[in-house]
C-alpha positions as CSV (number, residue, x, y, z in Angstrom):
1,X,9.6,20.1,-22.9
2,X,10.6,19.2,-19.1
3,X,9.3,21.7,-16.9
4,X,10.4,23.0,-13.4
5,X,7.3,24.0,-11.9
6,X,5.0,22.3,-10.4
7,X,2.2,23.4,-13.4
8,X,4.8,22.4,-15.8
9,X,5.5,19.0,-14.4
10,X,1.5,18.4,-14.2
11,X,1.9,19.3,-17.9
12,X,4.3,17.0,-18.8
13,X,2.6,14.2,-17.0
14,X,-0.4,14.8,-19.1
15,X,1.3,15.0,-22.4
16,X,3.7,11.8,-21.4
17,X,6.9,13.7,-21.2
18,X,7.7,12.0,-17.8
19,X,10.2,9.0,-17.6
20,X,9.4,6.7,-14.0
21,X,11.5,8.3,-12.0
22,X,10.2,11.5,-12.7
23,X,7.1,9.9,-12.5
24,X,7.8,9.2,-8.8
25,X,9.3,12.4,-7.8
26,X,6.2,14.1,-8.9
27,X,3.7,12.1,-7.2
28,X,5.9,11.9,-3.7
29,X,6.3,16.2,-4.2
30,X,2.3,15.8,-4.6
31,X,1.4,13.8,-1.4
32,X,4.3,15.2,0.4
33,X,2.7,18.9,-0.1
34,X,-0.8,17.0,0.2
35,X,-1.7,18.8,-3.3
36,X,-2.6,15.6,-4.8
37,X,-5.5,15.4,-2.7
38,X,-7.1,18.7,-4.5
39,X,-6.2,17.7,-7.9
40,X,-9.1,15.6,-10.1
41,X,-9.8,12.0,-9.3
42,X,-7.4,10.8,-11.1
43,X,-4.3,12.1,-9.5
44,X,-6.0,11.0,-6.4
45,X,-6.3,7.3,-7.6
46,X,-2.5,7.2,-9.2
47,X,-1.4,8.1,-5.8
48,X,-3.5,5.7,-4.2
49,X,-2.4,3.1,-6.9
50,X,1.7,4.0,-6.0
51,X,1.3,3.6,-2.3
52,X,-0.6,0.6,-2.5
53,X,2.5,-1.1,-5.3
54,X,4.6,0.3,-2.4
55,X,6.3,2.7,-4.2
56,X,5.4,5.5,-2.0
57,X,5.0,5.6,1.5
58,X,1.4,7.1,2.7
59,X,3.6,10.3,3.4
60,X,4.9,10.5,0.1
61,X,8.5,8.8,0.5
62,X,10.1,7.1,-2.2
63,X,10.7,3.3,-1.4
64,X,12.8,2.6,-4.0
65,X,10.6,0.5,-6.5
66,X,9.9,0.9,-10.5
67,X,6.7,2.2,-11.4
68,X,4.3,-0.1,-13.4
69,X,2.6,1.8,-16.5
């Protein structure tokens, strides 16, 4: 179940409830609020991994792309 939260929205993440866009919005809401950067490793490197592809900006702006499972 789709969560509004930001807990609940983690949740989902971890259980695969998340389409790619919603993918997206979470991780730009993450380095946007710089939240990602207290989370485990491997929020860290997903967000690393995003802005590298150029899906986010280092700032957490969409660009516009797909992301790539």
């Amino acid at each position: 179940m789709l969560k509004g939260n930001m807990v609940g929205r983690l949740m989902d993440y971890e259980a695969g409830e998340l389409d790619q866009d919603q993918i997206l919005d979470l991780f730009a809401d993450l380095v946007q609020s710089g939240t990602v950067w207290a989370l485990q490793g491997s929020y860290q490197r997903r967000a690393h991994e995003l802005i590298a592809a150029g899906l986010l900006t280092p700032t957490g702006e969409l660009t516009g792309g797909e992301v790539i499972a």
